[in-house]
N, C-alpha and C positions, 0 to 999 in steps of 0.2 A: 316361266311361272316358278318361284321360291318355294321349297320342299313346306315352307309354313300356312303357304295355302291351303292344303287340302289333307293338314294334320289333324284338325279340331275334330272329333266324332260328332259332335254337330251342334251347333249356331242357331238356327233358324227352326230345327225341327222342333225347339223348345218354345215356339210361340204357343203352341198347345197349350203346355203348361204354365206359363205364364201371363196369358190374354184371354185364350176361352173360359168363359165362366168364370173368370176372375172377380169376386167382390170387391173393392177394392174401397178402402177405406180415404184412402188421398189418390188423389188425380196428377197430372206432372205439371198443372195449372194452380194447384194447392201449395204447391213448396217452390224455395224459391234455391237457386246455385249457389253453394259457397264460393268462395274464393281458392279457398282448396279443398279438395275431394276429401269428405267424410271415411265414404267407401264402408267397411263392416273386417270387425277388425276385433279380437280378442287374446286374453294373454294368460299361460297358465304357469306354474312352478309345478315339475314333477321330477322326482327320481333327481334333486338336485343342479335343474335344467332347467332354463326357461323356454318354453314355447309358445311362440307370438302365432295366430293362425288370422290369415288374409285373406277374404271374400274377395274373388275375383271377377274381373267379367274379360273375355278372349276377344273383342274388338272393341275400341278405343281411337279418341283421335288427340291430341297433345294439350288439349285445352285441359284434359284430365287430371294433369299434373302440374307440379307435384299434390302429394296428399298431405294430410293434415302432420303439421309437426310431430305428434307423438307416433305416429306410422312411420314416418321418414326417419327420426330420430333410431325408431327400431330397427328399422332397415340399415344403419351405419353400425348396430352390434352383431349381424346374423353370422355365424360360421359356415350353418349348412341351409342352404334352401330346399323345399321340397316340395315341387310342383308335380302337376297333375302325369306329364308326357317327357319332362324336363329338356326344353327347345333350344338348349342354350349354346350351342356348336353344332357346326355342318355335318361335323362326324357323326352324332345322332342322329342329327337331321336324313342323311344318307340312307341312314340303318333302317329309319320308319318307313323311307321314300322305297326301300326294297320292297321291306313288308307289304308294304299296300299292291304293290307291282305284283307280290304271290298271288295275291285275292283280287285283283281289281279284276278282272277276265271271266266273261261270258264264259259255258265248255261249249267246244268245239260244232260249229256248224251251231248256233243256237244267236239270236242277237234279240237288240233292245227291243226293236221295233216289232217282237214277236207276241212283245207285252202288252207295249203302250199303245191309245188309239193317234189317229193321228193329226188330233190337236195337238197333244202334249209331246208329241216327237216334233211338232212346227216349235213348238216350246226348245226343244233341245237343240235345234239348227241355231239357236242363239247363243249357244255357247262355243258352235262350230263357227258362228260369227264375229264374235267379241270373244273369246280368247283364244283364237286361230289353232284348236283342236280339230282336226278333219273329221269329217262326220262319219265316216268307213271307221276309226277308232272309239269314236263315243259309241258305235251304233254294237259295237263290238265289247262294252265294258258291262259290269252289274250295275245292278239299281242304286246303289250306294254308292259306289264311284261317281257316277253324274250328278245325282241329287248333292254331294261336296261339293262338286266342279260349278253346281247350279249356284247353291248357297253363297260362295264366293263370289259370283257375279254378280248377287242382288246386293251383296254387303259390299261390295266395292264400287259398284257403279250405278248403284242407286241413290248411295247415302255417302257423307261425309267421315263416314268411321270405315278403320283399317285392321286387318290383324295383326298387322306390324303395330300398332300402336295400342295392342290390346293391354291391361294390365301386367300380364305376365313378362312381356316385350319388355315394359319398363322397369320391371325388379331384375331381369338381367341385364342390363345395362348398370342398375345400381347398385346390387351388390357383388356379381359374380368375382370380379377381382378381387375381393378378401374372402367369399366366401365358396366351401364346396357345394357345386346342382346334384342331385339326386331324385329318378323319378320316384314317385309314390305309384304308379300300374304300371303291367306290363300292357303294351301298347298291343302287339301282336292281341293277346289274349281281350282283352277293350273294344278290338276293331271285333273283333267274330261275335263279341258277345251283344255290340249294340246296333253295331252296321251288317256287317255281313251274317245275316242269317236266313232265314227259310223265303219263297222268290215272292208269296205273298205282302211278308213283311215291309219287303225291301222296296217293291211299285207301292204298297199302300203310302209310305211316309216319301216318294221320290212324287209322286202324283198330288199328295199335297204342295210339298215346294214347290212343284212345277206350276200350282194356280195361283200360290201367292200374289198379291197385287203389289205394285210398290207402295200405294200407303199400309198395307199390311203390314211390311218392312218398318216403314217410318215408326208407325205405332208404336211395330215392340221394341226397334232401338231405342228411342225419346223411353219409353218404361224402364227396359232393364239401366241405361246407363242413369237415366236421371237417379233411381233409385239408388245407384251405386256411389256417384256422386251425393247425394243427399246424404246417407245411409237409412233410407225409409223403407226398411223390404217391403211395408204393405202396398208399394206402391204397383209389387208382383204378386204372382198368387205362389205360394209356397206350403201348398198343405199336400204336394202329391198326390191329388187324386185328379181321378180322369172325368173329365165332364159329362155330364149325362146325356148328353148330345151327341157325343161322339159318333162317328160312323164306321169305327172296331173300335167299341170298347175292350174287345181281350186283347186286340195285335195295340193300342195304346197302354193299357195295363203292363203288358210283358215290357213295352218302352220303358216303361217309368220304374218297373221292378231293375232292369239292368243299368238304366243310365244313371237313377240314384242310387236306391237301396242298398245293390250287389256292391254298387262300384266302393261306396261308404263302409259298408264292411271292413273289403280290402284293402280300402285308404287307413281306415282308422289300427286296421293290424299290423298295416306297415309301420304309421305314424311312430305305435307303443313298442315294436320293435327298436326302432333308429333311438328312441325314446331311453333303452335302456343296453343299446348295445354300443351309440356310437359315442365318440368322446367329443361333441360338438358341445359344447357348454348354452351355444344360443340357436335355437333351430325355428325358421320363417316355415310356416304348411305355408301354401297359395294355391288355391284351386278357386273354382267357380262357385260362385254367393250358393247358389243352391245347394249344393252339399252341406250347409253349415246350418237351413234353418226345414224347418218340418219333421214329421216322427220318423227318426231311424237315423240322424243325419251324424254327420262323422264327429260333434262336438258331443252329440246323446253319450254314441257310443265309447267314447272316449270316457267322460262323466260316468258310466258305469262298471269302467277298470279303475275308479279311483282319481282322477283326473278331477280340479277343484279350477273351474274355467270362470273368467269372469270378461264379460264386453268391455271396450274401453272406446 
């Protein structure tokens, strides 16, 4: 299994916000595929620098690319990239694969099965099946280590889309050779803040991906990518708030406070740091579409240091 598998803070746990209660103004039956990916894509001059910022989406399959001339075109001027976890050698790769190894671990004398009932641990013998993890190991890890290990397997072996092929994959493969990666979070600090926290949280959100259907899956890949490719966000919901259905509204609240909000902060401080500290004349952001549209998103926050952003 490739340290890229089970890097993403999460994939899947985002159909929440993106499918439930979604109003949705276009359907993926409403628009139709370009030829090359639209994608969401905008570009600012500040502090004598250009900064191009890339909506991304972390699984993809080749048909994605390339993206529209004027994106690719910018991608041939970047110095410096600046990605969400920056995946772009083993060596980091390595570093994150420690990290998660600190945290991925039950304490002592305590296991999964102490949690789940046992539907959703027959649930998890399939990941002891399809990616020949022994079930003494998974039964032995947190809630958020499996629900990754889970997520991976509905996104790989359900659907025709990979992480390897996700947007990110393909901006280092095209710029890295002229240009320097740099992440925008720290990964350790990311993981405790969205994955590993309190043991309610962690079964609430592993219990939902554990009932996922595969057309659940299908659903919200065909949404988020179409949309990506089109560039139609409304084809997603992006207004951050929690459905009124929900069944924790506070433990989906606190989701949505750390995997957007907090994280948008942090992105957008780094951003205006690198912004006015490094001597990259041409700097790519590329994170995930969502940080870029609804209140508080790292394009706001930016626009309110002064930053004059325009979509292209």
């Amino acid at each position: 299994m490739s340290y890229k598998i089970l890097l993403k803070l999460t994939i899947l746990s985002l159909i929440a916000l993106v499918l439930i209660g979604c109003d949705e103004k276009l359907t993926v039956d409403d628009v139709e595929i370009p030829e090359k990916s639209e994608a969401f894509f905008w570009e600012a001059e500040h502090n004598d620098k250009t900064i191009y910022f890339l909506g991304t989406v972390h699984a993809g399959h080749e048909d994605m690319y390339p993206m529209r001339d004027e994106i690719e075109d910018a991608l041939n001027e970047v110095d410096l990239l600046l990605s969400e976890y920056n995946e772009s050698n083993y060596e980091i790769q390595s570093e994150y694969e420690e990290i998660r190894r600190n945290y991925r671990y039950l304490p002592s004398g305590e296991q999964l099965s102490d949690y789940l009932n046992d539907e959703n641990m027959d649930v998890v013998r399939e990941i002891e099946t399809n990616l020949n993890i022994p079930f003494f190991a998974l039964n032995s890890m947190k809630p958020w280590a499996v629900e990754q290990m889970y997520e991976f397997l509905l996104l790989e072996g359900y659907s025709d889309y990979t992480y390897e092929d996700g947007v990110e994959g393909y901006i280092y493969n095209r710029v890295l050779d002229q240009a320097e990666g740099m992440a925008l979070e720290d990964y350790e600090t990311s993981l405790k803040a969205v994955r590993d926290r309190d043991m309610d949280y962690q079964i609430y959100f592993l219990e939902q991906t554990l009932n996922y259907s595969q057309e659940d899956i299908e659903e919200y890949l065909e949404s988020v990518i179409t949309a990506w490719r089109t560039g139609e966000e409304s084809l997603t919901n992006t207004d951050r708030k929690v459905s009124e259905d929900a069944e924790s509204k506070e433990i989906e609240e606190t989701y949505i406070e750390e995997i957007l909000f907090n994280r948008d902060i942090l992105m957008a401080k780094k951003i205006d740091e690198v912004v006015h500290n490094h001597e990259a004349d041409t700097i790519m952001v590329a994170a995930g579409f969502a940080h870029f549209f609804g209140p508080g998103n790292i394009l706001e926050l930016l626009e309110e240091k002064g930053y004059e952003i325009e979509r292209r």
